[in-house]
C-alpha positions in Angstrom: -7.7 -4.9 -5.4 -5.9 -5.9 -2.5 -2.3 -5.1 -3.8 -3.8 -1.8 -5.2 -4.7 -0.8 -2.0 -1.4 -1.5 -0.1 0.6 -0.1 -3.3 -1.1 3.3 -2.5 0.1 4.9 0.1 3.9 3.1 -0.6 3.8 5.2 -3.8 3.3 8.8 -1.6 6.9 8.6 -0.5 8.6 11.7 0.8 11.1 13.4 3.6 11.1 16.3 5.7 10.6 19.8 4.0 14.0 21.7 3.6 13.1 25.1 1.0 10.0 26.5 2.0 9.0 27.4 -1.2 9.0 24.2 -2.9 5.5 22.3 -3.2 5.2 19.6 -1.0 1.5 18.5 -1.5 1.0 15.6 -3.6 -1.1 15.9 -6.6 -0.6 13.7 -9.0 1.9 10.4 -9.6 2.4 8.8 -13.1 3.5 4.7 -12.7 4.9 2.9 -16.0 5.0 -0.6 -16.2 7.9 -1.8 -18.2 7.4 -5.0 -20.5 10.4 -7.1 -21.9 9.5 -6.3 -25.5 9.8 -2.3 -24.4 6.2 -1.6 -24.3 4.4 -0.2 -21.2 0.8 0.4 -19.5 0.2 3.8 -17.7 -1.2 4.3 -14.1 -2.1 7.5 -13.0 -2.8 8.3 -9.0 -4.2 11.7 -8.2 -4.9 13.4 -4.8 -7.1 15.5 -3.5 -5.9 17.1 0.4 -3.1 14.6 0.9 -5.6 11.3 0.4 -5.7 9.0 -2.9 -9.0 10.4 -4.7 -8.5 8.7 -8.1 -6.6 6.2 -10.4 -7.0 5.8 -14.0 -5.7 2.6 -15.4 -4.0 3.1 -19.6 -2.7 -0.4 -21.4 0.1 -0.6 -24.2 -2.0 1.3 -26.4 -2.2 4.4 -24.0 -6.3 3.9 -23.9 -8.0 3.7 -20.2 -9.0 0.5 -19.4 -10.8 1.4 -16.3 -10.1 4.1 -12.9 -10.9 3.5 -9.1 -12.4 6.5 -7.4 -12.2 6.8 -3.3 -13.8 8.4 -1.0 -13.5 8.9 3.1 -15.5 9.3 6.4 -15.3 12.7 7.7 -12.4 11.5 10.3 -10.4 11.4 7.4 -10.8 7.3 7.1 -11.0 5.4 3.6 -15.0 4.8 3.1 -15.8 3.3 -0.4 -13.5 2.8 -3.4 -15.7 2.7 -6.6 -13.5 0.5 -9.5 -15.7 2.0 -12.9 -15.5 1.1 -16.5 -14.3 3.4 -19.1 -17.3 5.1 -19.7 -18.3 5.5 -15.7 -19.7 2.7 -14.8 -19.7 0.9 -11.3 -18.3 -2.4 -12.2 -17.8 -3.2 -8.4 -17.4 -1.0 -5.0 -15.0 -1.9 -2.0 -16.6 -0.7 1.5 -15.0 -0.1 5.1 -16.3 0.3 8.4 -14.6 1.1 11.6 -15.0 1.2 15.3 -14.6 4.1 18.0 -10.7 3.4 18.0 -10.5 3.8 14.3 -9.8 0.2 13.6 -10.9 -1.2 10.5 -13.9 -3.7 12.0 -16.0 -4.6 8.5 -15.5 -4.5 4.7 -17.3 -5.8 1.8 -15.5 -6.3 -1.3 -17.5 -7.4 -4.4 -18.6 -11.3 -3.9 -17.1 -11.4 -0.6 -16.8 -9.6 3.2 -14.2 -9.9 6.1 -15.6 -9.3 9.6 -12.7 -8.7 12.2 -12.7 -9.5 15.6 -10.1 -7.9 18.2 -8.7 -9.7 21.0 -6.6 -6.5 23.1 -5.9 -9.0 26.1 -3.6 -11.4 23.3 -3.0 -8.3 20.7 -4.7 -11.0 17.6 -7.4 -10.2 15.1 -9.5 -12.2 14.0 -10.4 -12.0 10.2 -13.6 -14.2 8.9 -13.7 -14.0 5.3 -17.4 -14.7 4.0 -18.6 -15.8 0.9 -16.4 -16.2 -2.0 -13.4 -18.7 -1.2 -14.2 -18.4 2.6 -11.5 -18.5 5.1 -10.5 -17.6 8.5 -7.2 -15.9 9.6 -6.1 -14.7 12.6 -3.1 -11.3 12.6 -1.1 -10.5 15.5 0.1 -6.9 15.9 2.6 -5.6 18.2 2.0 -2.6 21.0 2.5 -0.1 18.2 0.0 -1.3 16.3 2.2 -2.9 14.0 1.1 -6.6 12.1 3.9 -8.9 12.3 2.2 -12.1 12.2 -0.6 -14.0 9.8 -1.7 -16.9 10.9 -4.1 -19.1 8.2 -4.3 -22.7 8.6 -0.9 -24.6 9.0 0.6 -21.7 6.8 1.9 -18.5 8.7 3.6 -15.3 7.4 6.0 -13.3 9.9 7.4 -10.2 9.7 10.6 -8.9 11.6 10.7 -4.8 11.9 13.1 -2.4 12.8 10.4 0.3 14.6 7.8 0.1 11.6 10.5 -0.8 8.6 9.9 -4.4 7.5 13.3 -6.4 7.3 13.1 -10.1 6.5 9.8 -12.0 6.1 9.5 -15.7 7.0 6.5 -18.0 5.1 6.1 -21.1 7.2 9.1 -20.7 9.0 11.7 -20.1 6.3 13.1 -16.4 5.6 11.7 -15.7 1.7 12.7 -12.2 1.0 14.7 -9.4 2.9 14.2 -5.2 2.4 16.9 -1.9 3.2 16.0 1.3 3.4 17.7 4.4 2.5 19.0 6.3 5.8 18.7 10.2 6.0 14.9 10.2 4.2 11.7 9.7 5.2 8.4 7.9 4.6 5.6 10.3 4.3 2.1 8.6 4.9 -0.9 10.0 3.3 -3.5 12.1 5.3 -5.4 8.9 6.0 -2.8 6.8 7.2 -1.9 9.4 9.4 -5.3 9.5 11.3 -5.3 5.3 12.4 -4.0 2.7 13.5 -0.9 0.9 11.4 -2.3 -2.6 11.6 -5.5 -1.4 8.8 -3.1 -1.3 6.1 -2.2 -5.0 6.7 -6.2 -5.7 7.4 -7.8 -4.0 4.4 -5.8 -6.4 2.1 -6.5 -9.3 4.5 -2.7 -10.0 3.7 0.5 -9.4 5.8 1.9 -10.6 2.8 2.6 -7.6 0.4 1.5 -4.7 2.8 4.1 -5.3 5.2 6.3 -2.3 3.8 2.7 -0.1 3.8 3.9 1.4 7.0 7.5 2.4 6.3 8.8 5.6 7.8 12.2 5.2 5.4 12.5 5.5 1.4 12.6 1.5 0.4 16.3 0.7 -0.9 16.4 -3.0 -1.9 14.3 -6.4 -1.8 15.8 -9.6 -1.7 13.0 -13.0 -3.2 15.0 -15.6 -3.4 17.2 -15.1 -6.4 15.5 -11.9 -7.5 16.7 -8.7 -6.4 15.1 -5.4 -6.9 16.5 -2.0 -6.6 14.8 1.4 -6.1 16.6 4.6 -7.2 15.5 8.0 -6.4 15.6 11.5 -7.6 14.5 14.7 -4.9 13.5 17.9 -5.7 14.1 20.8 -3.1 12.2 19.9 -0.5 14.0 16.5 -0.4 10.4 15.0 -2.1 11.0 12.5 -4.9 10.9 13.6 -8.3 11.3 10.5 -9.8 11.6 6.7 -8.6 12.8 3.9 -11.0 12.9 0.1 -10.3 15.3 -2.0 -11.4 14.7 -6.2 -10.9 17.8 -8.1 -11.3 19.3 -4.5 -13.1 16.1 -4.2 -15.9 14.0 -1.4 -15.5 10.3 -2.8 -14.9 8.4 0.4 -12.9 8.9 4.2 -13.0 6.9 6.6 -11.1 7.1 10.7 -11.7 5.5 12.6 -8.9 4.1 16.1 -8.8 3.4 18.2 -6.0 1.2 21.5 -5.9 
C-alpha cells in the first residue's frame, strides 16, 4: 500500500495549458505492466475533481483482482482509502488524520498505526510505528517542506533536490540511484497535494525511500540503480498533457500508462 500511495499522484503528470479547448482534467489513466513472457496485468486510476477516487486492479487474464476506493476531508485532504475484494468487500481500510497546519499527524493502516510527532525548532518528525513490525523513525524536511532525510536505526536514506526534483539518493552514505527530468514541462500535482504540506507524501508511506519523486514539479526523464537504467518517454496532446507515457528498463518496455482527460 505504501508504494500505491506515492505511485499516485507521480502518475497525474502534466504541463501548463497551451489550447484552450483541449481537456485538461484528469479522468481516467490506464497502467500495463509488462511481463518477460509478453503478458500483462491492467491498473486502472480514475478521478473525480482532480483527486484519485478509485483504482481497479485486472491480472494476466484481464479479471479484477481487487480496487482501492478514496475518499477526502472537506479541506480537500486524503481521509480513508477502502482496498475491497472483487465483489465489494472491505478487506482492509487505510485512515489519516491531520492537524491545524494540514500535516499528516495519525494514520492507521490494517494491523499497524504511525503516530507523528513534529519538532519545528530542528525541522524532524518523529514517526512511531505501532503494532505490527514496530519501529521508530525520525524524517527531516527542509524550509519548504520538503523530506530529504530518513533516519531509522544505524540505516539513513538522503535525498539531494534541485527546488522539489529529487537528484541522487544516498542509503547509508553511498549514492544508490540518480533521476533527470525533462526541461520545458511540468509536474502537475493532484487537487490534494495541492492543498498541504510536501513532506505528507513522504510521511503517508512512512518511506523517503520511493516517494522521494512524489513531489516533482518536472516530467521524470531517467533513473539510474546501480546497473539498471530506466527511461520514460512521453507523448502530449494539445494542452502539452501526456497522452501516453512508456517505460523502458535497460531498453525493455515494462509499464505504459494512457491518460484521459475530460
Amino acid at each position: 500500500m505504501q508504494l500505491l500511495i506515492a505511485a499516485i499522484f507521480v502518475l497525474a503528470c502534466g504541463a501548463c495549458s497551451k489550447n484552450e479547448s483541449t481537456p485538461t482534467q484528469i479522468s481516467e489513466i490506464e497502467e500495463k505492466r509488462y511481463n518477460p513472457d509478453g503478458t500483462f496485468s491492467k491498473t486502472y486510476y480514475y478521478y473525480r475533481g482532480g483527486n484519485l477516487s478509485k483504482t481497479r486492479v485486472y491480472n494476466t487474464a484481464n479479471f479484477i483482482t481487487h480496487q482501492h476506493e478514496y475518499t477526502y476531508y472537506s479541506n480537500g485532504l486524503l481521509m480513508r482509502v477502502h482496498k475491497k475484494s472483487v465483489n465489494g468487500q472491505t478487506i482492509s481500510t487505510y485512515i489519516y488524520n491531520y492537524d491545524n497546519y494540514r500535516r499528516l499527524m495519525h494514520m492507521s493502516m490494517g494491523p499497524y498505526y504511525v503516530n507523528l510527532t513534529y519538532d519545528d525548532q530542528n525541522n524532524t518528525v518523529l514517526a512511531e510505528r505501532l503494532g505490527d513490525s514496530p519501529e521508530n523513525k525520525t524524517f527531516y524536511f527542509n524550509t519548504d517542506g520538503a523530506v530529504y532525510s530518513e533516519v531509522a536505526g544505524a540505516n539513513t536514506y538522503d535525498v539531494t533536490y534541485d527546488g522539489q526534483n529529487a537528484l541522487s539518493c544516498k542509503k547509508d552514505g553511498l549514492v544508490i540511484n540518480t533521476h533527470e527530468y525533462f526541461d520545458g514541462y511540468e509536474a502537475m500535482q493532484s487537487e490534494s497535494m495541492k492543498n498541504e504540506p510536501l513532506m505528507n507524501e513522504v510521511l503517508r508511506a512512512n518511506a523517503l525511500a520511493g516517494a522521494e519523486s512524489a513531489i516533482a514539479t518536472k516530467l521524470l526523464k531517467r533513473s539510474v540503480i546501480g546497473q539498471d537504467v530506466t527511461d520514460y518517454e512521453y507523448t502530449f496532446n494539445g494542452a502539452d498533457l501526456p497522452k501516453t507515457r512508456k517505460e523502458y528498463l535497460n531498453g525493455i518496455l515494462t509499464r505504459e500508462w494512457t491518460y484521459s482527460y475530460k
